[in-house]
DRENDOLO-135855 format. One record per residue (C-alpha): x, y, z. Coordinates in steps of 0.05 Angstrom, whole numbers. Last residue first. Layout:
> u; v; w
> X; Y; Z
...
//
This chain:
> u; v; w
> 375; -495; -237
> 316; -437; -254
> 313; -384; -208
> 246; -367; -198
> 198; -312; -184
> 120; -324; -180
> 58; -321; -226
> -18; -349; -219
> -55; -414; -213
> -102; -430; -274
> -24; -452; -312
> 25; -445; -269
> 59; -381; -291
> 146; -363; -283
> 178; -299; -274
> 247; -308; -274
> 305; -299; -242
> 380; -304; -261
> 388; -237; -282
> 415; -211; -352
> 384; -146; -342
> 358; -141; -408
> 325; -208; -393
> 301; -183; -324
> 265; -119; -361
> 233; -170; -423
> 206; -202; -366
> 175; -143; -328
> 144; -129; -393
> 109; -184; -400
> 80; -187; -333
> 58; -119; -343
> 18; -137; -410
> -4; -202; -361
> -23; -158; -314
> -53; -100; -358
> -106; -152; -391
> -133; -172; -319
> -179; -118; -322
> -162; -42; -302
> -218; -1; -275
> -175; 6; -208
> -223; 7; -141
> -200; -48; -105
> -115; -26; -113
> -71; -30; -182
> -9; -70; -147
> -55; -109; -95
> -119; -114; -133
> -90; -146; -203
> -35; -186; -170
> -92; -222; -132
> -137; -226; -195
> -78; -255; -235
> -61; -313; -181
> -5; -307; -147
> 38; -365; -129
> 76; -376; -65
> 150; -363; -32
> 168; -296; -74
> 105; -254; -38
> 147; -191; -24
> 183; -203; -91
> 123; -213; -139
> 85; -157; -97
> 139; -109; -107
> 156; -128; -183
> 82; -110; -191
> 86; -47; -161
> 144; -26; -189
> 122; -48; -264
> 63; 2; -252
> 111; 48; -227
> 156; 51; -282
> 224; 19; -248
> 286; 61; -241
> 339; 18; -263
> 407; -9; -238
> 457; -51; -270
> 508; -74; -212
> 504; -148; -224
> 420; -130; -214
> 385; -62; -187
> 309; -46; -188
> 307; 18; -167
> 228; 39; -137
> 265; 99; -107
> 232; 78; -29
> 222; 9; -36
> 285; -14; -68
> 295; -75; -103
> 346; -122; -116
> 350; -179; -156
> 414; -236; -161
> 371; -284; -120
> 309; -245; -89
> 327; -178; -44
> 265; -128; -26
> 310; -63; 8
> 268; -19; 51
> 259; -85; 99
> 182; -105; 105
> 158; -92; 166
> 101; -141; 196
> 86; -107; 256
> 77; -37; 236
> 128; 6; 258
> 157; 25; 194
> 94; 37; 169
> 74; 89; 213
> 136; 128; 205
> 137; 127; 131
> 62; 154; 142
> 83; 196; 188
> 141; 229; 141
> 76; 237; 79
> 34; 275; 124
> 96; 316; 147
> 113; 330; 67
> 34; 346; 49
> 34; 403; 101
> -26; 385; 149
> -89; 426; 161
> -114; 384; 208
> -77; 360; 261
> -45; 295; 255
> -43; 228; 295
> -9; 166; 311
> -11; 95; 323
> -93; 96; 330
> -115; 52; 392
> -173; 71; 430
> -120; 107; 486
> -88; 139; 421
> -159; 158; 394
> -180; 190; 459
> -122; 236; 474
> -131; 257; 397
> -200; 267; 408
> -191; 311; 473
> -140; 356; 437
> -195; 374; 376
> -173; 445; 365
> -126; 426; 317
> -172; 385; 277
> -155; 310; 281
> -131; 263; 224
> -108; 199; 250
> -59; 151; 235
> -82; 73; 237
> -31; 16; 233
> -65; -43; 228
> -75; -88; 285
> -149; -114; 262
> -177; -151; 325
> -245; -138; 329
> -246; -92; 384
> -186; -58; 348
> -232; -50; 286
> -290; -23; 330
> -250; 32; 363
> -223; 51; 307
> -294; 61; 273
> -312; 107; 328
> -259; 136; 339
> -264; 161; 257
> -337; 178; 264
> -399; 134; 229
> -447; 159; 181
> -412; 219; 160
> -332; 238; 181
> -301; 281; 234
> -247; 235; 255
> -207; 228; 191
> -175; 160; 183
> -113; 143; 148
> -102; 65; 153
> -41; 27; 141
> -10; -36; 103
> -77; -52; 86
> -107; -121; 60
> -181; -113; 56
> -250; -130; 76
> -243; -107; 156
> -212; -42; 137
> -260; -33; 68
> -328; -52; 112
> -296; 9; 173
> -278; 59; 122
> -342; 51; 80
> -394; 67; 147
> -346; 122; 162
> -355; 158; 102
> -316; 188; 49
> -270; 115; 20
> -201; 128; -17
> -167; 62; -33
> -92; 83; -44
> -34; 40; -78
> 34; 83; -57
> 83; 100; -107
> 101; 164; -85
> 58; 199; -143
> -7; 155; -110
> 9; 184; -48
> 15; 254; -73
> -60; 233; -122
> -92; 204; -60
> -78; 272; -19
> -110; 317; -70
> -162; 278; -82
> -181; 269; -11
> -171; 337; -4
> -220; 352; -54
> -271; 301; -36
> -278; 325; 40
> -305; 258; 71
> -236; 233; 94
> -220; 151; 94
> -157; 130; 65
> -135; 58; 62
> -64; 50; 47
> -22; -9; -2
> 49; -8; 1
//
């Protein structure tokens, strides 16, 4: 799952990106509201966290601007507790949920679960491909009743493989969705992951594989 996270005080934002990072989420982390509203529109986000009191351009403001424009994102908001007439506003503007400010790292973590699970496009907490399962929330890939927990790099990239089984994907698109827009990883560590993914489904004796096309990307198979 991939989150945009906009908040303009640097050591919470660390803070936060490395939790979510630890629970296997991808995080972009912008500081302004100027970023927060280029990376929405730019990017593919499975949800938004977005700080109201923010440089440049405030949180309502750039949620009102991506719902005028269309984007249907899940957004949760981050109010101060005081600030009762911005929450009222930012649900009526369009923000899925909201939470005052300072927040205990477990109940930030349960609305974002929440969040996503109401998002339009849900994915199921259980990613299933011929004999491979995988699950979202221990990152367990399980196959013929052999189950392992998946490194998260490999998790990530076994995530996008499965979620996006019906086309091919190239190595720059595996390359932003399982390391994120800002990684400083080249396209080196996908095909190093790619390889090691294999060797995984081999030990596993499963039926799928991960096939290339050459100057188009990767995908699972099951060979006939």
């Amino acid at each position: 799952m991939k989150l945009l996270y906009a908040e303009d005080e640097r050591s919470l934002s660390e803070a936060v990106v490395d939790i979510l990072t630890f629970h296997k989420y991808i995080v972009d982390a912008v500081y302004d509201g100027a970023d927060a509203y280029d990376y929405a529109t730019s990017g593919d986000y499975d949800g938004i966290i977005l700080d109201i009191m923010m440089p440049k351009r405030d949180g309502l403001e750039v949620l009102a601007d991506l719902r005028r424009n269309g984007c249907r994102t899940p957004v949760l908001l981050l109010t101060a507790k005081t600030q009762v007439e911005d929450r009222i506003r930012g649900l009526d503007t369009g923000a899925d949920d909201y939470l005052p400010k300072p927040f205990d790292m477990g109940e930030l973590l349960a609305r974002i679960r929440a969040m996503l699970r109401r998002r339009d496009e849900f994915h199921s907490d259980l990613l299933s491909f011929g004999d491979l399962s995988l699950n979202v929330q221990s990152g367990t890939l399980s196959c013929k009743g052999t189950e392992f927990a998946l490194p998260k790099q490999e998790y990530r990239l076994m995530e996008q493989l499965m979620i996006n089984h019906t086309i091919y994907m190239s190595t720059e698109d595996l390359l932003v969705k399982a390391w994120g827009y800002n990684t400083e990883t080249d396209i080196n560590s996908v095909w190093l992951y790619i390889s090691y993914l294999r060797k995984r489904l081999v030990a596993m004796d499963s039926r799928v594989e991960i096939v290339s096309k050459r100057n188009v990307g990767y995908r699972l198979e099951i060979p006939l």
